[in-house]
N, C-alpha and C positions, 0 to 999 in steps of 0.2 A: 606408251603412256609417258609423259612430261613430270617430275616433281617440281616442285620449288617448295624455300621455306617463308613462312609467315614470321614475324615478330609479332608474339602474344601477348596481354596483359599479364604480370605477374602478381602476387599479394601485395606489394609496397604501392602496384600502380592500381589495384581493386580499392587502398586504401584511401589514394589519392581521390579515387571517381566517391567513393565515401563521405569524404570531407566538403566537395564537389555538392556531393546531393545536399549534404547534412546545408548549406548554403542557401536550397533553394534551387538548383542547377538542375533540370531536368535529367535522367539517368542516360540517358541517345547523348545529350551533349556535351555532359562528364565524361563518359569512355571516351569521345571522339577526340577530344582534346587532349584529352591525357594518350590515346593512343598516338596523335599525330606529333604531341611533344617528344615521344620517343623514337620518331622516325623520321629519315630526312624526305619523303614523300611516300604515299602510296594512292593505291588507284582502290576502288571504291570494294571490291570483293577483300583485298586483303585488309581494309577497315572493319568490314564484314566477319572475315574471318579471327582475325588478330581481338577485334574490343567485343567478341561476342554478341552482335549485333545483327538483324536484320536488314535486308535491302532497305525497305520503308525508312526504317528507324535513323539509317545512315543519311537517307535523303534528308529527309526533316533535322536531323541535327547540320549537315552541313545548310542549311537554308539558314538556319540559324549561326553561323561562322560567316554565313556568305554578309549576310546581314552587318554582321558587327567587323567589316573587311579584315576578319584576323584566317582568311584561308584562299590562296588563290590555286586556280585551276589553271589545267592544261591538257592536249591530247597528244597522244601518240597513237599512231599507225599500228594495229597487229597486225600480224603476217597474213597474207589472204587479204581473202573475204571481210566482210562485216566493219560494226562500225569501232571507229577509233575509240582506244580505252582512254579516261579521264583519269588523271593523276594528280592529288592534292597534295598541299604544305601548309604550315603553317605559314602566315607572313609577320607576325611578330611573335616576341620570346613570351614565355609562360608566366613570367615576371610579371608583363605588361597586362597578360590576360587576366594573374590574380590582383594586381592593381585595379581593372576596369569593376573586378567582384567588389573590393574592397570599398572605392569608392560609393558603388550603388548600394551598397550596404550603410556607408556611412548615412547615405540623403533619405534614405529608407528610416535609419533611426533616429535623423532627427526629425523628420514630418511625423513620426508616431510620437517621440517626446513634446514637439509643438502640438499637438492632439491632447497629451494628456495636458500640458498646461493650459492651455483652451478649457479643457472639460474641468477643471479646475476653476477656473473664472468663473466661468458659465456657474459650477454649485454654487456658488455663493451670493446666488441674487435667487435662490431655491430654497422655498425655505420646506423642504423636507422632515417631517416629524418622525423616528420609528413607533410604531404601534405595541 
């Protein structure tokens, strides 16, 4: 029988995926990032095993990194048989990723404060009585 060790999420990195959800960040694509920020690659079970995640859960979040090109892949050969395992990275720093948050957040809040000042116009050609 073979060991190897995983790098796990710790509480500083639970709190990061935290901050992550409290965002809007689905929970699959929170761990994966904050797990692949702490690591200089891994192949899809140790994502698995290290962000507490599910095979599905690890697909669909990286779809979502493949999407937004912040995660490139690669294969290598295992021994034998079978087929080659895939090993991801991130391809830019963590900075940039909470930068891409931050941003979408900004245009998020200003199309809702252009909303409220819209619905604001708009009352005032209403002529509304309370009863």
């Amino acid at each position: 029988m073979r060991q190897f060790s995983v790098k796990v999420l710790d509480d500083a990195d639970r709190e990061f995926v935290e901050v992550l959800r409290d965002l809007g960040i689905p929970r699959n694509v929170a761990s994966m990032i904050t797990y692949l920020a702490n690591v200089e690659e891994a192949t899809s079970r140790e994502i698995e095993i290290g962000s507490n995640l599910r095979q599905p859960e690890v697909s669909i979040a990286m779809r979502t990194l493949r999407n937004n090109n912040w995660v490139e892949e690669r294969e290598i050969k295992k021994d034998g048989k079978g087929r080659p395992m895939k090993v991801y990275r991130l391809t830019i720093s963590l900075e940039e990723i909470i930068k891409h948050f931050e941003e979408e957040k900004r245009r998020e809040s200003a199309k809702t404060m252009e909303s409220i000042e819209k619905l604001k116009e708009l009352s005032k050609g209403l002529s509304v009585t309370p009863s």
